[in-house]
N, C-alpha and C positions, 0 to 999 in steps of 0.2 A: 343705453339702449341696445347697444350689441350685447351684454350681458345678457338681456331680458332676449332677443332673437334666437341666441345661442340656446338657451334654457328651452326656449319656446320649444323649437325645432325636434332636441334629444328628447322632451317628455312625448312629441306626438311621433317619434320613431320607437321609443319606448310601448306607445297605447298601439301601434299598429302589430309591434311584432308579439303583444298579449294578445291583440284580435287573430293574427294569423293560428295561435296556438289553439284559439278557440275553433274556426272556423276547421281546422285537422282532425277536431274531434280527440284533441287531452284529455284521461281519464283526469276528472274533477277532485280535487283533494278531502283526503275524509280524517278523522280523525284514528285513533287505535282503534276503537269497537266501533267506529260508525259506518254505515255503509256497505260493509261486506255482506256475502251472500252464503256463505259458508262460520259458521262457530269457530272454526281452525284459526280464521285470520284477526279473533279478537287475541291482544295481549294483555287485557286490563286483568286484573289480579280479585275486584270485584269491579262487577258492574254497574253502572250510576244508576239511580230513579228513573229517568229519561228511559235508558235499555232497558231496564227491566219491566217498566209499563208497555212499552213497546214491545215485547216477545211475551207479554200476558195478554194485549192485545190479540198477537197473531194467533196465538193459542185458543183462544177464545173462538174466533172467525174459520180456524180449520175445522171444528166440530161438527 
């Protein structure tokens, strides 16, 4: 039962100091081409289906 306590304890110090990270406002994790705002900051060498339907999209909508 102290095993199970112990355990208990460090997973919700663990979930609290995730929530504090959230609560600061942590830039959210993205992938190589996901998410950026700028073309610069992809490294992909090509781009997946996903990206590329997604910037034919936005192409389409700025016209």
């Amino acid at each position: 039962m102290t095993y199970f306590l112990i355990t208990f304890v460090l997973m919700l110090i663990v979930i609290a100091i995730m929530a504090i990270g959230v609560i600061f406002g942590r830039r959210a994790i993205k992938g190589s081409c996901g998410g950026g705002m700028s073309k610069a900051e992809c490294v992909c060498v090509e781009k997946c289906d996903k990206r590329k339907k997604m910037e034919a999209e936005a192409h389409i909508t700025q016209r």
